[in-house]
N, C-alpha and C positions, 0 to 999 in steps of 0.2 A: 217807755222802753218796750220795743216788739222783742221778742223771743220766739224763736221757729226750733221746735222738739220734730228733727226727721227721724226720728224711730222710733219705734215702740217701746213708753216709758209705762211704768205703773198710773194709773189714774189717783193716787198718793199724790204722785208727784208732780203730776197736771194742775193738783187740784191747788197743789202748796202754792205753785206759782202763778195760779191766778188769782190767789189770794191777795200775791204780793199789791203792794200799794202802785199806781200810774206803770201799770205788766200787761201788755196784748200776748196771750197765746195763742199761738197759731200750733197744732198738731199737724205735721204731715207725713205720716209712718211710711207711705209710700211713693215718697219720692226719692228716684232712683240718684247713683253718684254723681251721670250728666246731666239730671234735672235739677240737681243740686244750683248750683251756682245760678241760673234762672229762679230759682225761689227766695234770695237770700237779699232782694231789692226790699230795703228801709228795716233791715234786719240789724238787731244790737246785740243780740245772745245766742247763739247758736248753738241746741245741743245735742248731742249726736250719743249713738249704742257703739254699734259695728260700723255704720256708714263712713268712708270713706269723703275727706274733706282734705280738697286736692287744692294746689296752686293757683289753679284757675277760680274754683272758687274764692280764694281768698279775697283776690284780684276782684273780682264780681262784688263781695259783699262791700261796698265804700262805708257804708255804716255798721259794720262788723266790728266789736271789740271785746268778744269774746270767745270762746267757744268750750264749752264744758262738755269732757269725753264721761258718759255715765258709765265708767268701771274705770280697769286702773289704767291699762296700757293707753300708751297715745300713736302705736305705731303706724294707723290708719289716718293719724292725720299732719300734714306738711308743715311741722311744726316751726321750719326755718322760712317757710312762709310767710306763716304769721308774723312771727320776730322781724321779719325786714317790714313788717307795714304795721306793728305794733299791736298786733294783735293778742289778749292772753289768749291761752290752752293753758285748761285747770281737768285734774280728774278729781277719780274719788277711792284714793288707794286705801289698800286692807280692804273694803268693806264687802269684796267676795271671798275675804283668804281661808275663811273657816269651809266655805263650801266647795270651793277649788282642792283644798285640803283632805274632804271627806272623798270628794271623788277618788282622788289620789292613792290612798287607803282602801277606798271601795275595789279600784283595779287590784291594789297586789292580793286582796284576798278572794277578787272573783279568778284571778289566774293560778295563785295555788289550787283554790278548791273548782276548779272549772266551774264551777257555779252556771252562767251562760249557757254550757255546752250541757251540763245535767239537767236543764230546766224543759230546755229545747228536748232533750231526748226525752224524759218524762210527760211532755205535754204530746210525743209522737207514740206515746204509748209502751216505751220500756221501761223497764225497771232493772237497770242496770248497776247494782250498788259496787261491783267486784271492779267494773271501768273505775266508776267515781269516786271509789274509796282509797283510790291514787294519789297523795297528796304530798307533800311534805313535809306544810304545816311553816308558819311565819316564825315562830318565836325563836329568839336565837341568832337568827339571819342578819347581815349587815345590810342595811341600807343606804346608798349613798343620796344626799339630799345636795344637790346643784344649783345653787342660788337660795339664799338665806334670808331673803324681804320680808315681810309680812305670810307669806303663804308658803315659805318652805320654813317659817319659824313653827306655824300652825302643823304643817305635817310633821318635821321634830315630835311637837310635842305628842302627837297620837301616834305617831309609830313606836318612840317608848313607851305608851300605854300599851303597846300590845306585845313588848318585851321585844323589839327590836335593838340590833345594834346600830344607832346612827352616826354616822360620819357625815362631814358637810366642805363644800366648798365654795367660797364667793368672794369676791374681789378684795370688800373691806369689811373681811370677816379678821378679826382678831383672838388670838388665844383667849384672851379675857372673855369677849363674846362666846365664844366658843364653850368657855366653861361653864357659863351663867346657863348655857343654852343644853348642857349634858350633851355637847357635839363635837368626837372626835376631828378636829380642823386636818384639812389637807394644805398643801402649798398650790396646788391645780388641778382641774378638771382631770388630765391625765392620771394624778396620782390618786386621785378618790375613784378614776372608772376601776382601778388595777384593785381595791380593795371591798368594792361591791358587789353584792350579786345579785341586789335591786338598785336600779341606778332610779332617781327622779328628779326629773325636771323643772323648776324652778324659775328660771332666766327669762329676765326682760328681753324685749329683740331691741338689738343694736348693732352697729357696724361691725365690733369686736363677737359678737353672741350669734350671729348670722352665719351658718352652719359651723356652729362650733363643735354638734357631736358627729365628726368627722370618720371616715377609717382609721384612725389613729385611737380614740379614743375607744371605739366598736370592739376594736382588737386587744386591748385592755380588757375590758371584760370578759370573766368565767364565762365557760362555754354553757351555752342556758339559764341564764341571766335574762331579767324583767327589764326591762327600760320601758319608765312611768313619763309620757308628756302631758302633761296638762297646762306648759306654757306655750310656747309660740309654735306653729309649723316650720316656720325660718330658720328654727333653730337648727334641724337637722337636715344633715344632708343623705335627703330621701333614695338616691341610688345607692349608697352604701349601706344602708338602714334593708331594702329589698335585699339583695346580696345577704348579709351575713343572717337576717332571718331564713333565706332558702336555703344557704351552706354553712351555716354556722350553728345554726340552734336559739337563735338572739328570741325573744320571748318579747312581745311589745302592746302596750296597754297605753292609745293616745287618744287623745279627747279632741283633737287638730290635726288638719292632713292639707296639705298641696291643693289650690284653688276651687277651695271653698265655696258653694252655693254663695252667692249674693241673697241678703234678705234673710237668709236663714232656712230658706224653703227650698225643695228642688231636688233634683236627681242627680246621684254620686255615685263613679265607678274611682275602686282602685284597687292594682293589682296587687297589696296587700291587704286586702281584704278578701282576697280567694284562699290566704294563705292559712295554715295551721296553726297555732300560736300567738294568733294575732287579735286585739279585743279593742274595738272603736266605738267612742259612742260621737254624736255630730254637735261637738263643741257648745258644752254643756257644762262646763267647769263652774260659772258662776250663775248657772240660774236653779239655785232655790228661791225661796218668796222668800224668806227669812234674809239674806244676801239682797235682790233683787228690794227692797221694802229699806232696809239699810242705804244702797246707792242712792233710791229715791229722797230719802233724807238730806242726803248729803249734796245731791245736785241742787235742790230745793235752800240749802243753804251756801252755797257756795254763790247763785245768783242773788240771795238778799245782800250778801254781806258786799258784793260786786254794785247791789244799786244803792246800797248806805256808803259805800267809804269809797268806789271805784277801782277796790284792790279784790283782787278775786284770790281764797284760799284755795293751795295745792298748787299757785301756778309754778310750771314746769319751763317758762321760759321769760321769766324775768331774776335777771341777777338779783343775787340775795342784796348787794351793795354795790353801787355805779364805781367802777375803778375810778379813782381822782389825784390829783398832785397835789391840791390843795383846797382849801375848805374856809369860806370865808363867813363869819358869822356878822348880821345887823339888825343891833337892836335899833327899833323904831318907831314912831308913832303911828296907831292904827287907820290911816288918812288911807284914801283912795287916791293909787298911783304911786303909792311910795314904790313896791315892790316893780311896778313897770318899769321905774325910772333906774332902780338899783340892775333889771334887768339890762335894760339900756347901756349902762355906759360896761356892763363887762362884757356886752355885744359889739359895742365899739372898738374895746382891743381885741378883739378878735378872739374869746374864753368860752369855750363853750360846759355849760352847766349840766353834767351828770344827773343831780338829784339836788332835791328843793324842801325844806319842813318848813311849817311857819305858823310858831305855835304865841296865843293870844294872852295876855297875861290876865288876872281877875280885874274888873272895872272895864275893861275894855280899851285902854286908853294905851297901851303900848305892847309890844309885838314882837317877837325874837325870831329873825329866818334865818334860815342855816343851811348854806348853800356849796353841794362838792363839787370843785372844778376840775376840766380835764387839764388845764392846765395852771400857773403858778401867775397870780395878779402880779406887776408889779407895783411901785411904791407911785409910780404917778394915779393907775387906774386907784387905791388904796385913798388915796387924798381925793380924789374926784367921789368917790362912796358916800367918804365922811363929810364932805361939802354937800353933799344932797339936800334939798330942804325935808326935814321930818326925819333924817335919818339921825338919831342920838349917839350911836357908837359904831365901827366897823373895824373891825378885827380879822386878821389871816393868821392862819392856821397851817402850815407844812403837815402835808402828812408823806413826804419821800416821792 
């Protein structure tokens, strides 16, 4: 099995996987998203950082049947792509949440305590305690926490370590969650902006999540009010976001901004960065080594268990269960061809087969497969099963 790493993984996780048993690694940290699919010839596992893995590459890789994103999101790569040529995408979620988390916490107490702006002036030779003894001080405050996964569970929990009030909103957050979690629940993003005065970001990018903090929302919030991203840049809609920081007072601490250096390296302008209350660092959420040391872990097991069973953990776009009408179970003798010839005749009436197990009993001598269909056998294809030679029993099964 080759495996091509186009970005920079820890040497952890190079090492794991050349460990693994019949594994070519190939590294190539710098190749670009159009040299992508040119690199991806007799390629089985593909794993990617930040890089971008587009349609066309899909297409390119004919020996592609995997592709493992080393962090959580997968919005960099064309995941309906995959699916129509069967390819998994697996991440490796939580395993940045604690240090996405710390950032998160790091912004609202660098922007209480200006921290940033007192450091820079200190290193310029002032000593200005009467500026910077201007604070307000966190404890107390409400924070609102916007998407509840793994990394706004983690900031919950540190922002009541610092005697925050939190409140939270997310899709399939339940009261019951909510109270396990000591998180004031909202019914929407609307109603959690109208009662924070830290909003943070949380949210996956998706169709519905794509600039979801909108003027609507902007305008909900107390005047000088924090708004913490350390999810996606998608999510906001960056001309409203300029606006109410230059006439409203909006206070912003993001880790993500509007098209992004490729690679990670490179030169950035943006014109809220010229502005006053505004604190950026260049998308940095998940690299600690403590995080970074954890994914590699995880990516490293995600391809063994992909080259032991051919099922890759965390995939993101295989149905949990193949929808079916009906489910035909045959117990059999463990002969060679049974299961072809069982294929055979429900290919005949025209049935096509969702999902397949076919598990061996002790001794070896007989075999139980159990098979879901899109559609309902009837009673002749039923007799032609059970006429099979080697096949001992065939039974259908309705499931609606």
């Amino acid at each position: 099995m080759k495996v091509l790493v186009a970005d920079k993984l820890e040497e952890e996780a190079l090492a794991g996987l050349r460990a693994l048993p019949g594994v070519e690694v190939v590294s190539a940290p710098g190749v670009s998203r159009d040299e992508l699919p040119g690199a991806l010839g007799g390629v089985n596992v593909l794993v990617v950082r930040s890089k971008e893995v587009s349609a066309q590459a899909m297409e390119a890789g004919t020996s592609l049947a995997l592709v493992v994103r080393a962090g959580a999101g997968v919005n960099t790569i064309d995941v309906k792509a995959a699916s129509a040529r069967g390819v998994s995408v697996a991440n490796c979620p939580g395993k940045n949440a604690i240090a996405v988390a710390e950032l998160a916490i790091g912004f609202m107490l660098a922007a209480d305590r200006r921290i940033p702006e007192a450091n820079r002036s200190l290193r310029e030779g002032r000593w200005e305690k009467s500026e910077f003894g201007k604070a307000d001080g966190l404890y107390g405050k409400t924070v609102g926490i916007a998407g509840l996964g793994a990394i706004g569970r983690e900031t919950a929990l540190r922002a009541r370590a610092l005697g925050l009030k939190v409140h939270g909103w997310s899709r399939s957050l339940t009261e019951e969650q909510a109270s396990d979690l000591g998180v004031t629940r909202h019914a929407s993003l609307l109603s959690l902006a109208r009662a924070s005065e830290i909003l943070s970001l949380h949210l996956a990018l998706k169709p519905e999540t794509r600039g979801v903090v909108d003027e609507n929302i902007l305008e909900a919030l107390p005047r000088g009010a924090l708004l913490v991203n350390t999810a996606r840049a998608e999510v906001l809609d960056w001309d409203a976001v300029i606006r109410f920081v230059r006439d409203r007072g909006l206070r912003l601490a993001t880790d993500v901004f509007p098209g992004e250096p490729e690679g990670g390296r490179g030169t950035y302008t943006h014109e809220l960065l010229g502005m006053a209350g505004v604190w950026g660092t260049p998308h940095i959420g998940a690299s600690t080594a403590q995080a970074q040391l954890a994914i590699a872990a995880e990516t490293v097991r995600i391809v063994k268990a992909f080259l032991e069973t051919g099922e890759a953990p965390n995939c993101v776009n295989v149905l949990a269960q193949a929808p079916a009408r009906a489910q035909v179970v045959v117990r059999h003798r463990d002969r060679v061809g049974v299961l072809a010839s069982v294929l055979e005749v429900l290919k005949r009436h025209g049935i096509n087969v969702g999902e397949m197990t076919n598990r061996l009993f002790a001794g070896g001598a007989a075999a139980t497969a159990r098979i879901r269909l899109a559609s309902r056998p009837e009673d002749g294809c039923m007799a032609e099963l059970s006429a099979l030679p080697d096949v001992l029993h065939a039974e259908r099964i309705e499931l609606g």
